[in-house]
N, CA, C and O atoms as a CHARMM CRD file, in Angstrom:
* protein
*
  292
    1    1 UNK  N      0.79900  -1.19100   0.00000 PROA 1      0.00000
    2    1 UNK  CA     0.00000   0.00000   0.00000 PROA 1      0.00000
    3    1 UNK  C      0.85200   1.26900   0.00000 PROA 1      0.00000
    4    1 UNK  O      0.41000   2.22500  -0.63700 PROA 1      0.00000
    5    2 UNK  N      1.98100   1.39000   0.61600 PROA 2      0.00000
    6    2 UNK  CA     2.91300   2.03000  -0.00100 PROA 2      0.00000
    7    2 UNK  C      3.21000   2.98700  -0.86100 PROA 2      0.00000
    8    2 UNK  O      3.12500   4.21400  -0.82000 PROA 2      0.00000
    9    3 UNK  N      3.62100   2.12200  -1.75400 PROA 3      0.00000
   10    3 UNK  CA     3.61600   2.26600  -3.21100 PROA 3      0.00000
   11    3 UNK  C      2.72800   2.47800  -3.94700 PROA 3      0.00000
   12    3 UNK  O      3.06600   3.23200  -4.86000 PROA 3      0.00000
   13    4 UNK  N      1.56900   2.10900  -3.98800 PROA 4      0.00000
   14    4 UNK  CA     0.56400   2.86400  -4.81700 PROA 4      0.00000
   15    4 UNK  C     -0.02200   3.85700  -5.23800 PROA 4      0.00000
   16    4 UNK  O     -0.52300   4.42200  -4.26600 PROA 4      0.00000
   17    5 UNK  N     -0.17600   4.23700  -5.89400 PROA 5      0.00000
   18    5 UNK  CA    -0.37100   5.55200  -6.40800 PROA 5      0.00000
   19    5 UNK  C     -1.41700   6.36400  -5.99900 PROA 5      0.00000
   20    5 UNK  O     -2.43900   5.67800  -5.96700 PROA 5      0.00000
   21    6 UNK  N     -1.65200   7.61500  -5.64200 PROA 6      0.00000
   22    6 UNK  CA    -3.42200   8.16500  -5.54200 PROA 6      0.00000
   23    6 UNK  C     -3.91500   8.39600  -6.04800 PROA 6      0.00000
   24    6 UNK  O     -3.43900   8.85000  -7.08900 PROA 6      0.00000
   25    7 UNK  N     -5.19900   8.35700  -5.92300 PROA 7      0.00000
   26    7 UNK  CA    -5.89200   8.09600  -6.63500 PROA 7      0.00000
   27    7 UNK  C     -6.87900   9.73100  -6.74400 PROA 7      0.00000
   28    7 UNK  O     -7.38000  10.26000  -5.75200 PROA 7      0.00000
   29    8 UNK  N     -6.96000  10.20200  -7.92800 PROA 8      0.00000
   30    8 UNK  CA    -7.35100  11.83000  -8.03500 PROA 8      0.00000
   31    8 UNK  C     -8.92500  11.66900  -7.86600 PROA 8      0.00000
   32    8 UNK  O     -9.33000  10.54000  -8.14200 PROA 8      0.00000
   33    9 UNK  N     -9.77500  12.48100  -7.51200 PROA 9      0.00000
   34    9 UNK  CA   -10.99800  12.05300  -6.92500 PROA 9      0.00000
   35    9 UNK  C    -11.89100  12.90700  -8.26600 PROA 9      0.00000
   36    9 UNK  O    -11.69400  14.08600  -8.55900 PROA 9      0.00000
   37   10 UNK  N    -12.86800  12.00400  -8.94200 PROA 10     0.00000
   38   10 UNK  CA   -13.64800  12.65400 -10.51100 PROA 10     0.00000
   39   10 UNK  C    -12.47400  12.82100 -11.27100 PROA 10     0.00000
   40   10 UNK  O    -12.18000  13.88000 -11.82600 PROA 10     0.00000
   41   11 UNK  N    -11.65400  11.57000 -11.31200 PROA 11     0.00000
   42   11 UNK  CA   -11.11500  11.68100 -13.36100 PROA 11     0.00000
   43   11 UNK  C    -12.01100  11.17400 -13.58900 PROA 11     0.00000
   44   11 UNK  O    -12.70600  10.29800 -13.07500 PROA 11     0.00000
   45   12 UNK  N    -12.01900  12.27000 -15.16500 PROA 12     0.00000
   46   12 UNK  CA   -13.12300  12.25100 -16.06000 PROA 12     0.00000
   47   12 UNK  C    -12.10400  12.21300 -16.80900 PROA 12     0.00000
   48   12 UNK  O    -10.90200  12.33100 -16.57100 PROA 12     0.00000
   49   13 UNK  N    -13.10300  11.91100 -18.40800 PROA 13     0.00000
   50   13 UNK  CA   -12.24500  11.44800 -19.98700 PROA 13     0.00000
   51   13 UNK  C    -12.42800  13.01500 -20.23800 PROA 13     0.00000
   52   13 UNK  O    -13.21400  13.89400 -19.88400 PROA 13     0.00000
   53   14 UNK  N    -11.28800  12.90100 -21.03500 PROA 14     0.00000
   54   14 UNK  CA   -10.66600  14.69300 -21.37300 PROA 14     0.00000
   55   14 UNK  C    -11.64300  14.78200 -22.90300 PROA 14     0.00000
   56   14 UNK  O    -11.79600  13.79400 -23.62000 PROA 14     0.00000
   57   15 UNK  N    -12.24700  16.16000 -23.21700 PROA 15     0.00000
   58   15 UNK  CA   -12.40300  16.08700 -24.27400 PROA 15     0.00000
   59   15 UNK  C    -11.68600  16.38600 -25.36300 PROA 15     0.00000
   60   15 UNK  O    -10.92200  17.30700 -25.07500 PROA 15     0.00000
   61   16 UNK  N    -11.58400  16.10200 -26.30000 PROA 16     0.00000
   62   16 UNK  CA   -10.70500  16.13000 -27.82200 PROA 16     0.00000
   63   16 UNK  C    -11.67800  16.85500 -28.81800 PROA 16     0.00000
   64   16 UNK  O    -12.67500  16.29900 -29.27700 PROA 16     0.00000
   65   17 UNK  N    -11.28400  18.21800 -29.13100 PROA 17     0.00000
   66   17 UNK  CA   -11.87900  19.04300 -29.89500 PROA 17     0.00000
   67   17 UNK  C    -12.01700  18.61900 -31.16300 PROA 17     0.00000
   68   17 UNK  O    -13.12600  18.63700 -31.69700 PROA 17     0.00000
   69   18 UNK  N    -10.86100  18.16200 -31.84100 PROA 18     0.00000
   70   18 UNK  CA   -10.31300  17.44900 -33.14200 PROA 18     0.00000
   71   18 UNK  C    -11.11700  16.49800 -33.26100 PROA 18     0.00000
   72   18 UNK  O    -12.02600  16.42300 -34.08700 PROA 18     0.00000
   73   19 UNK  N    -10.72700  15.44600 -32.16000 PROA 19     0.00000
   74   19 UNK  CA   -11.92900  14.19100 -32.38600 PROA 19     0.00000
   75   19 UNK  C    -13.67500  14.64300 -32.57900 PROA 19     0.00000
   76   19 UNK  O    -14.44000  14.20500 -33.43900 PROA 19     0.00000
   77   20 UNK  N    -13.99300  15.66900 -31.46400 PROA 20     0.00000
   78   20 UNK  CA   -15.39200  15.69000 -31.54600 PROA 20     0.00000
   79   20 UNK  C    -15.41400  15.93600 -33.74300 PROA 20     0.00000
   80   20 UNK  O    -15.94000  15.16400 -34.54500 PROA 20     0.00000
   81   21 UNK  N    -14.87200  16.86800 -33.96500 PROA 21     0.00000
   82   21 UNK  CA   -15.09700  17.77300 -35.20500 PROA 21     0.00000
   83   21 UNK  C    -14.80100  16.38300 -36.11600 PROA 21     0.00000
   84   21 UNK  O    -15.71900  15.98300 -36.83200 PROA 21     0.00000
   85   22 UNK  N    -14.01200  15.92700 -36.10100 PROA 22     0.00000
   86   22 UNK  CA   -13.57500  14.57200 -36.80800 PROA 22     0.00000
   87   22 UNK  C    -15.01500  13.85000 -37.07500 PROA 22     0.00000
   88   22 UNK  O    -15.41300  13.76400 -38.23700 PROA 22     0.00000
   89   23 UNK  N    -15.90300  13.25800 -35.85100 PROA 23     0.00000
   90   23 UNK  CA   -16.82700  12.58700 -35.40600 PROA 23     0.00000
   91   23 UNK  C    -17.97000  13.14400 -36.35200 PROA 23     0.00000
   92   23 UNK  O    -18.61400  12.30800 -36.98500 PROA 23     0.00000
   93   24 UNK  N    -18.25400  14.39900 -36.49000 PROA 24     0.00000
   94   24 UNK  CA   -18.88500  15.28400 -36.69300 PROA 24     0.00000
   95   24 UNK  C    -19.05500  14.92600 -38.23900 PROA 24     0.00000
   96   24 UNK  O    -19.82600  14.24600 -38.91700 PROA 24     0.00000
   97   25 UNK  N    -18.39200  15.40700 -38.36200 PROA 25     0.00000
   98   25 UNK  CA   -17.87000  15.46500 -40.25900 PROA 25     0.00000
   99   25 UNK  C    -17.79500  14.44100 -40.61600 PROA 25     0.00000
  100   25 UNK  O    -18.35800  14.42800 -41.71100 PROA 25     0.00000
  101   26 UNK  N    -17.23700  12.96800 -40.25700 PROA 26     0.00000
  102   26 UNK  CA   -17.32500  11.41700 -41.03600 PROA 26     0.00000
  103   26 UNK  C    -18.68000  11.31600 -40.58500 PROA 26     0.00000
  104   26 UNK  O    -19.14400  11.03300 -41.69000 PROA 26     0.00000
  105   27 UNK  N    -20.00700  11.32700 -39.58600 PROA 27     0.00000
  106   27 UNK  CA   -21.04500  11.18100 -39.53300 PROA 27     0.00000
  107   27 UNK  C    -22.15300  11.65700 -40.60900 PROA 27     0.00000
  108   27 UNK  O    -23.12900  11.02200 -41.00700 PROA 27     0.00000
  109   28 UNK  N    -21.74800  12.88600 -40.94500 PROA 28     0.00000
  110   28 UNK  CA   -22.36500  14.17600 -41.89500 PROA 28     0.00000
  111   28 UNK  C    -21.99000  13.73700 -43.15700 PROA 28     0.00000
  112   28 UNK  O    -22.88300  13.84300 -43.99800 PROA 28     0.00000
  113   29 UNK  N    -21.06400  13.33200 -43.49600 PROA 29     0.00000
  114   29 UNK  CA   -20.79800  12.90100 -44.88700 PROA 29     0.00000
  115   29 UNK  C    -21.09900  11.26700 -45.04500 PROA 29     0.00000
  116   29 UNK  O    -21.56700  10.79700 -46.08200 PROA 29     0.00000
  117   30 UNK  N    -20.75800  10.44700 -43.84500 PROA 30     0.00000
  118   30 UNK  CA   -21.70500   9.24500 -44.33200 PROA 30     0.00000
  119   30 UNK  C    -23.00200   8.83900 -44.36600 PROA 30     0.00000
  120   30 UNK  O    -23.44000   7.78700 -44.83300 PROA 30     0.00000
  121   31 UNK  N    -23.88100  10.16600 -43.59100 PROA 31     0.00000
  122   31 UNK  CA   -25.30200   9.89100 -43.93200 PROA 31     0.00000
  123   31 UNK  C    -25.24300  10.80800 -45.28100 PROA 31     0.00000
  124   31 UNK  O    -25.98200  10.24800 -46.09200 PROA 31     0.00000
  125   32 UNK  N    -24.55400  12.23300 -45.99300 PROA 32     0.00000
  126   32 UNK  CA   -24.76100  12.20000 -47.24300 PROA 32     0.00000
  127   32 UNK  C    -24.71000  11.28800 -48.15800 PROA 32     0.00000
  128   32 UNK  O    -25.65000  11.13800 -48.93800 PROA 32     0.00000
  129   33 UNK  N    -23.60200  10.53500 -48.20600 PROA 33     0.00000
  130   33 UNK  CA   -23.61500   9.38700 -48.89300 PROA 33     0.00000
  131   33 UNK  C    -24.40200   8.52000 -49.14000 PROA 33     0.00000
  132   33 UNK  O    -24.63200   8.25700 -50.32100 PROA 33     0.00000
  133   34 UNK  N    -25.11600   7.74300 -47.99000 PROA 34     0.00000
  134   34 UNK  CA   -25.81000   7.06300 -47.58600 PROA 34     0.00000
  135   34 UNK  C    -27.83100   7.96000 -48.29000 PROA 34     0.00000
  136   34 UNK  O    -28.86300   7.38200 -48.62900 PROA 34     0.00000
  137   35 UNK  N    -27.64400   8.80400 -48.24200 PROA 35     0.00000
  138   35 UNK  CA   -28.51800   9.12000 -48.90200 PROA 35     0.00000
  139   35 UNK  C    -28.69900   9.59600 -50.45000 PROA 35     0.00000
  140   35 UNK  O    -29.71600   9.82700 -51.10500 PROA 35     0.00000
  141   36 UNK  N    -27.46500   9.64600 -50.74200 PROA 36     0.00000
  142   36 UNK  CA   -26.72000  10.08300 -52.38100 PROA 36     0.00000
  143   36 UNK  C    -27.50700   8.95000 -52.67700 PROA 36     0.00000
  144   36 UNK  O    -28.45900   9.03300 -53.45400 PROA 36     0.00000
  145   37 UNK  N    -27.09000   7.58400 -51.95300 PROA 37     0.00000
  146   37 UNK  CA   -26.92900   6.33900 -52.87400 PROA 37     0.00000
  147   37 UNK  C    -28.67300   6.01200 -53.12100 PROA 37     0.00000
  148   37 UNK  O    -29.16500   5.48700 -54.11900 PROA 37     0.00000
  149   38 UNK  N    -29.47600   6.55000 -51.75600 PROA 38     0.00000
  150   38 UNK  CA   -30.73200   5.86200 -51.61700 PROA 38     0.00000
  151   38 UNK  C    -31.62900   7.07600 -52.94400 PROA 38     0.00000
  152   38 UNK  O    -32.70400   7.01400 -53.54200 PROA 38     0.00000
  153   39 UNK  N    -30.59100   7.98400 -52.91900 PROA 39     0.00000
  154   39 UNK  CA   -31.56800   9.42800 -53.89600 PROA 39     0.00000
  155   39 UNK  C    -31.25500   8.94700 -55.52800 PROA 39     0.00000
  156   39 UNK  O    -32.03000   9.12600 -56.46700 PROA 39     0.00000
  157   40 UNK  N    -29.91800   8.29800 -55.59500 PROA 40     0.00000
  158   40 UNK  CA   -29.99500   8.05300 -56.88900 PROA 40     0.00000
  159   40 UNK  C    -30.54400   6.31300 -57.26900 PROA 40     0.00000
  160   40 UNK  O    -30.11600   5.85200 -58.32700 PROA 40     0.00000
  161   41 UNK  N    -31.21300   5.65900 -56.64000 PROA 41     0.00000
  162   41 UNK  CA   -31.73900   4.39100 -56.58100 PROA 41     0.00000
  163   41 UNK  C    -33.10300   5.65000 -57.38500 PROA 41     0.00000
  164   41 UNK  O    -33.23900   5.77100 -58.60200 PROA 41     0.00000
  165   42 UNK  N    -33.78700   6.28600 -56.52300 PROA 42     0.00000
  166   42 UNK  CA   -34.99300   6.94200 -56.61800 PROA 42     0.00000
  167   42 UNK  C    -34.85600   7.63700 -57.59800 PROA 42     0.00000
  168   42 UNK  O    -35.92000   7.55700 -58.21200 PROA 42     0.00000
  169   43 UNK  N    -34.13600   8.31600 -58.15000 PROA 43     0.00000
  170   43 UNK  CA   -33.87500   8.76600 -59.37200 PROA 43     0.00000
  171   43 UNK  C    -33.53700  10.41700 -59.05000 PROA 43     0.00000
  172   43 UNK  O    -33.63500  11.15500 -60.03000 PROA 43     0.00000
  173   44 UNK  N    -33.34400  10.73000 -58.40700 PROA 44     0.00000
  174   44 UNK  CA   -32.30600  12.20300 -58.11900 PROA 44     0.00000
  175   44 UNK  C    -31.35700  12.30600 -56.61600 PROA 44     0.00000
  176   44 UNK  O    -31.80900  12.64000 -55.52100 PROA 44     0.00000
  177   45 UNK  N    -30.04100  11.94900 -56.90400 PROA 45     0.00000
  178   45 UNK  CA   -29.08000  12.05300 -56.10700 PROA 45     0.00000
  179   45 UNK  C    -28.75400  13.01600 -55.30400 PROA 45     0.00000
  180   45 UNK  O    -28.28800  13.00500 -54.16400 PROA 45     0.00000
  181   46 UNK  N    -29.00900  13.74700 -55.92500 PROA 46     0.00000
  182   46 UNK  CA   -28.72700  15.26700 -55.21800 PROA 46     0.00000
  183   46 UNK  C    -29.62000  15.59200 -54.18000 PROA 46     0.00000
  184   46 UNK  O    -29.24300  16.30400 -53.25000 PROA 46     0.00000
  185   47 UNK  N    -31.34600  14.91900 -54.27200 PROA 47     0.00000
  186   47 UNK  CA   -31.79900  15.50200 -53.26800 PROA 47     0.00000
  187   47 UNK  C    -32.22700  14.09500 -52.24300 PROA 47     0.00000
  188   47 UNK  O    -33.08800  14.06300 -51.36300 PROA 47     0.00000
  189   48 UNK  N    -31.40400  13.10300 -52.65300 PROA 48     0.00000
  190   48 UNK  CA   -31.41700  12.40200 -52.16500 PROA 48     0.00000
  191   48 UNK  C    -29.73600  12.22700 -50.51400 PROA 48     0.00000
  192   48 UNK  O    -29.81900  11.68500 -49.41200 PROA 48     0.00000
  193   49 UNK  N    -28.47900  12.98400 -51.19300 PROA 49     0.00000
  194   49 UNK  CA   -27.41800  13.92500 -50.69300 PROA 49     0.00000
  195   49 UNK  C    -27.86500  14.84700 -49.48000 PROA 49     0.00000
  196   49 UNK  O    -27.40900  14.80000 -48.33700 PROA 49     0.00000
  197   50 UNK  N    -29.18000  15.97900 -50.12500 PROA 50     0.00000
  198   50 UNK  CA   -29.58100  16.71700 -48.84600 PROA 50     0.00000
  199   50 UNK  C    -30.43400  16.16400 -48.11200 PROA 50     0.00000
  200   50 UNK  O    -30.63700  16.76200 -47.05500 PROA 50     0.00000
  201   51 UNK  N    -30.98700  15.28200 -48.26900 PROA 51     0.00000
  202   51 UNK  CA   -31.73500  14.30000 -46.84900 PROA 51     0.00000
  203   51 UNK  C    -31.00900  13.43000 -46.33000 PROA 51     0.00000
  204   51 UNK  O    -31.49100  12.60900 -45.55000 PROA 51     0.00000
  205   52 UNK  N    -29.91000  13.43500 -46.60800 PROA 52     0.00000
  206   52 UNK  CA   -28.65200  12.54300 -46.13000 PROA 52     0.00000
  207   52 UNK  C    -28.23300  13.58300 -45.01800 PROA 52     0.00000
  208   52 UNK  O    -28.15700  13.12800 -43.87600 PROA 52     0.00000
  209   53 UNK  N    -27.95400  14.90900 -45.20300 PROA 53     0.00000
  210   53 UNK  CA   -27.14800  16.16300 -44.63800 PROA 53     0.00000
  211   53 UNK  C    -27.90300  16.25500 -43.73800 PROA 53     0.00000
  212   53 UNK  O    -27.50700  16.38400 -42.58000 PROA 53     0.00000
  213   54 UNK  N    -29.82500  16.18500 -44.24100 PROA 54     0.00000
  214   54 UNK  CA   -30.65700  17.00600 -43.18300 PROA 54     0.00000
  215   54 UNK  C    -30.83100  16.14800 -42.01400 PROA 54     0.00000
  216   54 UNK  O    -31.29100  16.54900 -40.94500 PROA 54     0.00000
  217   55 UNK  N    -30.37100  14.71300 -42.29700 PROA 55     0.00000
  218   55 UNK  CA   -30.94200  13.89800 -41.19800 PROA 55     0.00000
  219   55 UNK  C    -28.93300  13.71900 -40.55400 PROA 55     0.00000
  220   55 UNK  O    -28.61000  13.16700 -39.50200 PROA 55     0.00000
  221   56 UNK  N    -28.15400  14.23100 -41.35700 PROA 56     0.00000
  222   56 UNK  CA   -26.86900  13.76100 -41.06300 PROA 56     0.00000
  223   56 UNK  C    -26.28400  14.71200 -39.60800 PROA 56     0.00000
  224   56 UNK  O    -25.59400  14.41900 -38.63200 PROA 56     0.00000
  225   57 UNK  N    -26.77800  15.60900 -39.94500 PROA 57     0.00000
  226   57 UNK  CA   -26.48700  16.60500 -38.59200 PROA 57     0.00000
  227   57 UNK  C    -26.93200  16.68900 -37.05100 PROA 57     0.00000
  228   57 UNK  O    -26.24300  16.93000 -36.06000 PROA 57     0.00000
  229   58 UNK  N    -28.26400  16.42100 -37.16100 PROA 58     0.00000
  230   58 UNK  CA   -28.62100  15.47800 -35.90400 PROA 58     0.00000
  231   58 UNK  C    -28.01600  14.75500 -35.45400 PROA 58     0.00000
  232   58 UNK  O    -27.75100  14.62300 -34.25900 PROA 58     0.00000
  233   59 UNK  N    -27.54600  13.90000 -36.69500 PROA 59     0.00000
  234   59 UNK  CA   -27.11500  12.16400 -35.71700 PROA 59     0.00000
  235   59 UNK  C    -25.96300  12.48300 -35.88800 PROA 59     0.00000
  236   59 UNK  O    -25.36000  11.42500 -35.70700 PROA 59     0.00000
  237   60 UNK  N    -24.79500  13.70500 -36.26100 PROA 60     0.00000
  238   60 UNK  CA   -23.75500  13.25300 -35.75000 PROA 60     0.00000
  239   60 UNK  C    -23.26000  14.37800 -34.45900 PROA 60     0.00000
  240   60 UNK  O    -22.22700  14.32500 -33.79200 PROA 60     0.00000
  241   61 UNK  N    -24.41200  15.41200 -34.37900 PROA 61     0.00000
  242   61 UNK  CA   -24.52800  15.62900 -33.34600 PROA 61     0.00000
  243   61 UNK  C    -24.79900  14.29100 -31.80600 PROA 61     0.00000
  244   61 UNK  O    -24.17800  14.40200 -30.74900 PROA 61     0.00000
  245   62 UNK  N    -25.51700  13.50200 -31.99900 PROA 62     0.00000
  246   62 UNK  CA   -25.84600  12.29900 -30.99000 PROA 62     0.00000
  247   62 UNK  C    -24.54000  12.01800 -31.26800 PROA 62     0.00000
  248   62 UNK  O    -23.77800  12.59700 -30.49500 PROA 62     0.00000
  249   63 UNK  N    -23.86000  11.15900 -32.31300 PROA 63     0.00000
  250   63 UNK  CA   -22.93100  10.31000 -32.07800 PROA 63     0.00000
  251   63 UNK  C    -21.17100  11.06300 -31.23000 PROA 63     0.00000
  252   63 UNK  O    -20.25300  10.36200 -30.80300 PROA 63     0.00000
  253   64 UNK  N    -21.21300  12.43100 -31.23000 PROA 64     0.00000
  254   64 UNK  CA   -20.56400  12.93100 -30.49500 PROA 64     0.00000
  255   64 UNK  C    -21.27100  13.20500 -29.10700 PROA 64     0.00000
  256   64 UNK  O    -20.49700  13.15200 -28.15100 PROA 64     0.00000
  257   65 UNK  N    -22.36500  13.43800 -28.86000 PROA 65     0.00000
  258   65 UNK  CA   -22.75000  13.38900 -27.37900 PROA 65     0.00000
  259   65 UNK  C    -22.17000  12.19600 -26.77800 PROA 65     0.00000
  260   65 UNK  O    -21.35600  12.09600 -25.85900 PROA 65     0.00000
  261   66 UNK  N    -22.85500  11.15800 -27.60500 PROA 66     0.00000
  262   66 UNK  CA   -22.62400   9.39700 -27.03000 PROA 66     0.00000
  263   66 UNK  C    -21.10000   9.20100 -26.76900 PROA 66     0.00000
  264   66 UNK  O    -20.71200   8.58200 -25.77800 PROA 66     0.00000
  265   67 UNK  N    -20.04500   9.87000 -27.89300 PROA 67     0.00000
  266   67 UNK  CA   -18.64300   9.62500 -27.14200 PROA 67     0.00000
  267   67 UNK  C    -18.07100  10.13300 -26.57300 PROA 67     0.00000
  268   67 UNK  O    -17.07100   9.64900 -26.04200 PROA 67     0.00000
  269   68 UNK  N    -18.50300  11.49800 -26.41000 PROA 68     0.00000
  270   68 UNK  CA   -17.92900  12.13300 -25.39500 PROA 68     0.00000
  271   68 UNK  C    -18.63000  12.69800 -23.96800 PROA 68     0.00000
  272   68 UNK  O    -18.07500  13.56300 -23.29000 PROA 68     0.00000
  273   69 UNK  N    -20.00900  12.05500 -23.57800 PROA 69     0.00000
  274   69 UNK  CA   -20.48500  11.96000 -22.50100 PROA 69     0.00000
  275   69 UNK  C    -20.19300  12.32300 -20.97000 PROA 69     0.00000
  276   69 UNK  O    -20.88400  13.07200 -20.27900 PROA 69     0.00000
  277   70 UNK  N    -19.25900  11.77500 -20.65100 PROA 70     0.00000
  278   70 UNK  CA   -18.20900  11.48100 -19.42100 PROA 70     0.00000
  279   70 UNK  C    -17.84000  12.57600 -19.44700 PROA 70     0.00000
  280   70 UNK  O    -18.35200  13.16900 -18.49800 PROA 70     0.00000
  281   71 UNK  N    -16.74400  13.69300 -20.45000 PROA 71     0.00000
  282   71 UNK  CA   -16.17400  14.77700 -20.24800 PROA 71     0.00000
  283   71 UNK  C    -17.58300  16.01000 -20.18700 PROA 71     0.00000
  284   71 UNK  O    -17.66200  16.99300 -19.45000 PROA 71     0.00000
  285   72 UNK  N    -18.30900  15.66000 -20.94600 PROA 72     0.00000
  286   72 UNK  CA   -19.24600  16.87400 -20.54100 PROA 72     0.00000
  287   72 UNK  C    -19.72900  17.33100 -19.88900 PROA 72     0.00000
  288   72 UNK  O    -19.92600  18.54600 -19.89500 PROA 72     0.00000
  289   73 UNK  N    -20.20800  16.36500 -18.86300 PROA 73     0.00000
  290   73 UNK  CA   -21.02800  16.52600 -17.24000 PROA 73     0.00000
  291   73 UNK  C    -19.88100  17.22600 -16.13200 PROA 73     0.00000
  292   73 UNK  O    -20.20100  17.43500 -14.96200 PROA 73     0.00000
């Protein structure tokens, strides 16, 4: 017991600005995609792209809440 180290009282996970924005942007562009592909099945890509964006920003808003949780509180 000694030797062991102390222990700091509320470590929390640090947040990463880069990562959140990272998170952000591969979310936003793979629901564009993801809707490119479903808009040009339907026969216009492009507005199949902005319902990709419109629903893409929400969720990559969530998917950065969800990983960075812990540091926010």
């Amino acid at each position: 017991m000694v030797c062991s180290p102390r222990m700091e009282p509320g470590t929390r996970e640090t947040f990463n600005p880069a990562g959140a924005g990272g998170l952000l942007l591969a979310t936003t562009v793979a629901c564009a995609g993801i809707g490119a592909l479903i808009g040009w099945a339907a026969g216009s890509a492009a507005y199949g792209a902005l319902g990709g964006v419109i629903v893409g920003i929400p969720a990559s808003i969530f998917v950065v809440y969800r990983s960075y949780r812990g540091s926010l509180s």
